[in-house]
N, C-alpha and C positions, 0 to 999 in steps of 0.2 A: 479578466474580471469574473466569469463565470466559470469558470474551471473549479474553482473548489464546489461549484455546487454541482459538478457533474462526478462527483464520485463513489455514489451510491451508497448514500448512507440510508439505511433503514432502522425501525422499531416493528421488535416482533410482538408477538398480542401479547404475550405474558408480563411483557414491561410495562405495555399500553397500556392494560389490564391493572396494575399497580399503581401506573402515574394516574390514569384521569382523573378517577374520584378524589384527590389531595388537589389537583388541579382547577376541576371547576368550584369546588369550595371555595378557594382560596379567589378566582375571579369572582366569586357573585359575592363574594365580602369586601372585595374592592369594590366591584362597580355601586355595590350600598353607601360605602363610604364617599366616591366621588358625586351618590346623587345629594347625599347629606350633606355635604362639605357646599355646593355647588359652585366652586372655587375656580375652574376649568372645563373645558367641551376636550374632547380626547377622539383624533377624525384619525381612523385609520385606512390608510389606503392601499388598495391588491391590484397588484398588477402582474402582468406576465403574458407569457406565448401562447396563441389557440393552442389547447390540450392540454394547459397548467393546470385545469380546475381552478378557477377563482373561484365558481362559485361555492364550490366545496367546501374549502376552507372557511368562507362566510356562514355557510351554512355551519359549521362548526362552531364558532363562537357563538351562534345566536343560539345553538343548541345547549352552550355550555351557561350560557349567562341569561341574565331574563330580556328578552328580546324587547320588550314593552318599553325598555328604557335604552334601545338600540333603533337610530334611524338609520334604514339602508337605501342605496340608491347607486344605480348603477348610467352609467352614461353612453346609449348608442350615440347614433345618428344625432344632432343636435334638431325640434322640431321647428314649424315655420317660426313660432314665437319667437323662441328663442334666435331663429336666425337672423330674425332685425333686431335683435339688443348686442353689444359688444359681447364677445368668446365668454370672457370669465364669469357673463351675470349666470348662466346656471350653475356653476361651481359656489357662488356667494349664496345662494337658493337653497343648496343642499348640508351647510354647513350646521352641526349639531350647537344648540345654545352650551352654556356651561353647566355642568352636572349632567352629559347626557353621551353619550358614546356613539359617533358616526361613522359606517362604514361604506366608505366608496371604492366602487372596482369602476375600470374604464375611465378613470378622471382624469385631471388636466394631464397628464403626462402622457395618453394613448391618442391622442389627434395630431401633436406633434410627431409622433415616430410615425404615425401609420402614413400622416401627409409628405414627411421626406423620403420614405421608403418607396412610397408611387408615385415621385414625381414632380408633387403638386406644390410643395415648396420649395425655393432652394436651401444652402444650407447655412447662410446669411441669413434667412428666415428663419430657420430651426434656432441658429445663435440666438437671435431676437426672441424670440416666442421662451426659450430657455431662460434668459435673463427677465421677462416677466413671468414667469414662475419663480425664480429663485426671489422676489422680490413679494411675491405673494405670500409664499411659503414663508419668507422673513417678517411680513406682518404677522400672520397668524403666530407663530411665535413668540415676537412681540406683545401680541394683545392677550395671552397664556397658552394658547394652545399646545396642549400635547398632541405634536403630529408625529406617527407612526408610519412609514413607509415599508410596503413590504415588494418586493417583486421575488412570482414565483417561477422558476426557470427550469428547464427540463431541455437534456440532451434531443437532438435532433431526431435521432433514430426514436427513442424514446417518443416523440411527437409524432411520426410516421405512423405506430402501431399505437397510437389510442385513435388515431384520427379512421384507421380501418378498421380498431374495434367499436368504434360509435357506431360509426358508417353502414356495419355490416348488423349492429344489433336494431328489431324494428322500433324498439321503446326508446333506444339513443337516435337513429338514425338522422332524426330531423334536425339536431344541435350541429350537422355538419354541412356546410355550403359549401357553393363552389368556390366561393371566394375563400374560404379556410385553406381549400389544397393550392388557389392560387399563391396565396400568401406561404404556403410552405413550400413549396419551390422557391422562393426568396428569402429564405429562412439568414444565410447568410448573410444579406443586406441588411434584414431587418436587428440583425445579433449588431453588426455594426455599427448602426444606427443607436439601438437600444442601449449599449456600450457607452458610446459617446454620449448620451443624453442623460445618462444616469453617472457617468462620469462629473457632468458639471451641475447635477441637481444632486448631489451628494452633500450635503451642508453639515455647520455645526447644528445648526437647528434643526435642518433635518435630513439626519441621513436616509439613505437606502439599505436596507437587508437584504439581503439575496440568498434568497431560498431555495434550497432543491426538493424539488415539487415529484419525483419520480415515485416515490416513496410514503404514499398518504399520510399513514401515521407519525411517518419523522415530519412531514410537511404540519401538519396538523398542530403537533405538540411543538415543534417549534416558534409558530407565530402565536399559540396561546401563551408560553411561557415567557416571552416575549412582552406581549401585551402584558400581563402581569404585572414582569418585572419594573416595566416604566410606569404604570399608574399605580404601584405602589410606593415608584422611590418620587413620585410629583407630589402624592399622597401624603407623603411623611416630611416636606419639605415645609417651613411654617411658613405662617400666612405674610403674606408681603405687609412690610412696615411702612407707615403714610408717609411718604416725602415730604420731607421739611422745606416752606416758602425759603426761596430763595432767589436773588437778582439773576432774570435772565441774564444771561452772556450773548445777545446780541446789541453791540454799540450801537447809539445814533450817529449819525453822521457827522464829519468833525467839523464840516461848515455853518452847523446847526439846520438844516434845513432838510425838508421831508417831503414828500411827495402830495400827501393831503394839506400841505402849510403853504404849498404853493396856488392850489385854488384861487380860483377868480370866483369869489362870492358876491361880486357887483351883476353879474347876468340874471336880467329880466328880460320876460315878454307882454306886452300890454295883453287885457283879455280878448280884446279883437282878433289882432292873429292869434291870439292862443287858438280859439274856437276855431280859426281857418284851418291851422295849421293839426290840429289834432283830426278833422273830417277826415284831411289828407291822406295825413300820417300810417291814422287807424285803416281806411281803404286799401293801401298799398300792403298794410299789414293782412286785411284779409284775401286782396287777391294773391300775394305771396302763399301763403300756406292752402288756397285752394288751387296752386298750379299743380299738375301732374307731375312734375318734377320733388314735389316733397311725398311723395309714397316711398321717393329713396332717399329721403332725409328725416332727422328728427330735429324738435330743437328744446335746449334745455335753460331757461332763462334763470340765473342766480342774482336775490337780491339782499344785500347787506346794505351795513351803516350806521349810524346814528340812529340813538332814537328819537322818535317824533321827526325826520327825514325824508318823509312821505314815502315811505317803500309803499304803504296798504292802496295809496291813490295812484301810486303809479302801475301796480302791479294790478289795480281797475282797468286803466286805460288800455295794458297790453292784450286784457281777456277780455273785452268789451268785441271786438273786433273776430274774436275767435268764433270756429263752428263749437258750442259747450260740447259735443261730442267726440270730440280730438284731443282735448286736452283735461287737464288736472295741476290744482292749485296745493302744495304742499307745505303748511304752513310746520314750521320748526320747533320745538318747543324743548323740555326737558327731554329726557328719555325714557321712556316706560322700562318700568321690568323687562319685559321679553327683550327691548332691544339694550337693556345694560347686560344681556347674559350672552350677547355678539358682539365679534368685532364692531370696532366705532363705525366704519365704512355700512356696515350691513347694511342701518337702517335707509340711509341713500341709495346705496345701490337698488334695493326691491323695489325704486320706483325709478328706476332706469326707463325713459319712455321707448313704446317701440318704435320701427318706421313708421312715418306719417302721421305723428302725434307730439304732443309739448308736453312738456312738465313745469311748471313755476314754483322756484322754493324762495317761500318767505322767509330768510335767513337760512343757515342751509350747514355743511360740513366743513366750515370756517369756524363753526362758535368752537372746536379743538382749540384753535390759537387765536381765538380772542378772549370769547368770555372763559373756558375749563382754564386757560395760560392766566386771564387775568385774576378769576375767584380760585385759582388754587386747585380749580376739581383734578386738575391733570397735571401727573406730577411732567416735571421738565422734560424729561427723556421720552416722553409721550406726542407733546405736544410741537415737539422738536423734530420728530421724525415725522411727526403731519404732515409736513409741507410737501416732501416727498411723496408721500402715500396719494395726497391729495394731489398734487400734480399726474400721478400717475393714472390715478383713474380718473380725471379731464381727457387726458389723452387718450385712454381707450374709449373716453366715448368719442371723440372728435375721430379719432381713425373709423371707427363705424360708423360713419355717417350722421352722427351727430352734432351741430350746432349750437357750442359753450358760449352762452352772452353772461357776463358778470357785470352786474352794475354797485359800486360802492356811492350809497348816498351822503352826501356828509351836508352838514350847516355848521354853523359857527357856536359857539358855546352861548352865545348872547340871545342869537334867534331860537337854540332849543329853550332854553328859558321862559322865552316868549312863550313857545307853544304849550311848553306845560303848564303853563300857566292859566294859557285858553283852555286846555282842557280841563282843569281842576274847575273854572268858573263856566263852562259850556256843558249844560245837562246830558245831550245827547254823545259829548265827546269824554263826560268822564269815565266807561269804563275802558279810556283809552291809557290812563296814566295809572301806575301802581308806584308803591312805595321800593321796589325794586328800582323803576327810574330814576327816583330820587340817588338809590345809594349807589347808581352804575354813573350818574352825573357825578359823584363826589371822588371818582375812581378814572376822572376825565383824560387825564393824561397817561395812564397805564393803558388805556383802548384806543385812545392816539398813539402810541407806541406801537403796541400791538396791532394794528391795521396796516401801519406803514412796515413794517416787518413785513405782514402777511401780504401785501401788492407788492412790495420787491421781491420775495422769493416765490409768490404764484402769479405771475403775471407772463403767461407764457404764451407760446404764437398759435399755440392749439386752444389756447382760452386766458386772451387777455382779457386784464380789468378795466371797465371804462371808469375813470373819476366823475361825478357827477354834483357839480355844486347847487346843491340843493335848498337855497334862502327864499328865491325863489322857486315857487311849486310849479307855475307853469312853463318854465324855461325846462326846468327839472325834465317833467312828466315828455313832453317833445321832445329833449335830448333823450331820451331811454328808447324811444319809439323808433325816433332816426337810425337808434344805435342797431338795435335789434332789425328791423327791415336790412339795413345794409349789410349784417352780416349774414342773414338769412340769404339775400340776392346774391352773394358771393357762395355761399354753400349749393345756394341750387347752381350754379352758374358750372360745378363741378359734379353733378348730380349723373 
């Protein structure tokens, strides 16, 4: 795989001298057009062997194009923060909005090589850890990104004599460790490795380039021309056409029957045990989350459903209980500019909680394939591959230590009725009802549909959904608290 880049191709100055100025003209009239357009985010990413010079080459584009509108970010060691949120939240951290060019060196694809190279994972793990990257990589594509991959490589000998010309200069000396020469005496392990992992994160979405680095200016001019070339043919591509409504392709069931149609919407609780059983409830809730065993857990409580379903009174109850300085209430709403110019995931991910703290989302990374599937905002193929996406990143956070409760609240079409109705004549509860609920009632059985879709295909053992019939409030409010205490005592119980 690297062999073509080991054959010493160079640019002498008199060429270089002639291509550049035609070359960074030509980028800073793209990167103009990409901030004007603001159509796409375009992340390119350097990788390679100690002695490639990533940083070189970065410094090159930033030299060539106006850097104001270039965010860079290079990824050592991961910090303590970061080490209590799942691998990929600082990768989702670093990602450039749309009209703006991001350039990562050391990103996800150097903790993988450098972890099977020493040891530290097996290669069962590297398989794994590869196939969420290739599934990363395939959202950001999805969601438009122009991703650029580059990996810069350089013959072996060739890395032996920059590493002793650093070494030996006093102004370079310091960029060399000891760990630099350890790792190039494993130089073949790690070509192996790197091999293999670039073998299967070669995609259509996003390939690899493989650069030979021996030769600055052939290095240099190649990944500029490069870059270019694809943010001018993304550039020249027209703008995507609105997808036309059309009938999901996912059937209901042929016995007619659905997962929220099977509810038991007769469960009450008088208000006596309510009051007993909430003191309880909430207690075992706070001494849970003050055991020493949750500094290595987190918990993330999701709450959907109906409206007028009491999500706001339940999701009272669950933070009643809490220390306010542990947790954060996320309430869902539209999306701002900044976060329609990121992947859909972004805006949930930045509030990944770390160890030892909650997050509660009022509504949450479901309204994809509920409401965007129901109003139309999301064409099919979007909201179709959500379930996926969103299964995925459950699962990253339950493997780090995180604690997925999902509660879907539902009532009956008869008793939402009811409610809005108190709210429209209850002073204190009308700014509870808009004319939006009016028109998402008249759309009742498309969000029925869409709900029971959405608990069959995310209803998984890393963050199942609880049903929760919700006619009554305080049967309701008590099941969410049961719910959440018990899966909290099962997450610390493996703490």
């Amino acid at each position: 795989m690297f062999e073509s880049a080991e054959l010493g191709h160079s640019v002498d100055k008199k060429s270089w001298d002639a291509q550049v100025p035609g070359l960074r003209e030509a980028l800073l009239n793209a990167q103009f057009e990409l901030a004007s357009q603001k159509r796409f985010p375009v992340i390119v990413l350097i990788g390679g062997v100690d002695g490639s010079t990533n940083g070189e080459t970065a410094k090159r584009l930033l030299e060539w194009m106006d850097p104001r509108h270039i965010k860079v970010r290079a990824f050592p060691e991961p910090t303590e923060d970061e080490r209590q949120r799942p691998p990929m939240y600082r990768f989702w951290q670093a990602l450039p909005p749309k009209g703006k060019i991001g350039i990562l060196f050391g990103g996800w694809h150097t903790a993988p090589i450098v972890d099977r190279a020493e040891g530290r994972i097996t290669s069962a793990q590297l398989d794994q850890t590869i196939q969420r990257i290739i599934r990363f990589e395939r959202m950001l594509a999805a969601e438009g990104a122009l991703l650029l991959k580059y990996w810069l490589h350089i013959p072996k000998d060739v890395q032996k004599k920059r590493l002793k010309a650093l070494a030996k200069h006093p102004q370079t000396s310091w960029r060399v460790t000891k760990l630099d020469y350890q790792r190039f005496k494993r130089y073949d392990v790690f070509r192996r490795i790197t091999e293999h992992f670039i073998r299967q994160t070669s995609t259509g979405e996003a390939p690899w380039l493989i650069t030979e680095a021996t030769d600055e200016r052939y290095r240099d001019l190649t990944v500029g021309k490069s870059v270019l070339a694809a943010v001018q043919e993304r550039l020249a591509e027209p703008t995507s056409a609105v997808v036309a409504d059309r009938t999901p392709p996912l059937l209901p069931a042929i016995d007619k029957k659905d997962v929220l149609g099977e509810l038991d919407f007769g469960k009450k609780l008088a208000k006596a045990k309510y009051e007993d059983a909430l003191e309880r409830w909430q207690g075992r809730l706070a001494t849970l989350t003050r055991d020493t065993r949750f500094t290595r857990r987190a918990l993330v409580v999701v709450f959907e459903g109906n409206d007028a379903a009491g999500k706001g009174g339940a999701i009272r109850r669950i933070a009643g209980p809490l220390d306010p300085r542990i947790y954060d209430i996320v309430p869902v709403a539209a999306p701002t500019e900044e976060e329609r110019a990121q992947p859909y995931l972004w805006r949930f991910w930045r509030h990944v909680p770390k160890l030892g703290t909650a997050t509660i989302f009022d509504r949450s990374w479901y309204g994809r394939v509920l409401v965007e599937r129901v109003e139309g905002f999301a064409p099919e193929a979007d909201w179709m591959r959500a379930y996926t996406e969103i299964n995925d990143f459950e699962h990253q956070m339950a493997r780090s230590g995180i604690v997925v409760v999902k509660c879907w609240l539902a009532v009956t079409k008869q008793e939402q009725l009811k409610r809005f109705k108190e709210r429209e004549n209850t002073a204190f509860k009308h700014f509870k009802i808009t004319e939006e609920d009016w028109r998402n009632r008249k759309k009742w059985d498309a969000y029925h549909r869409a709900a029971c879709d959405m608990v069959d295909r995310t209803s998984t053992t890393s963050a199942p959904w609880t049903l929760v019939p919700s006619n009554d409030k305080y049967w309701a409010r008590i099941h969410v608290l049961k719910t959440v205490c018990k899966a909290l005592e099962k997450g610390l119980a493996g703490a």
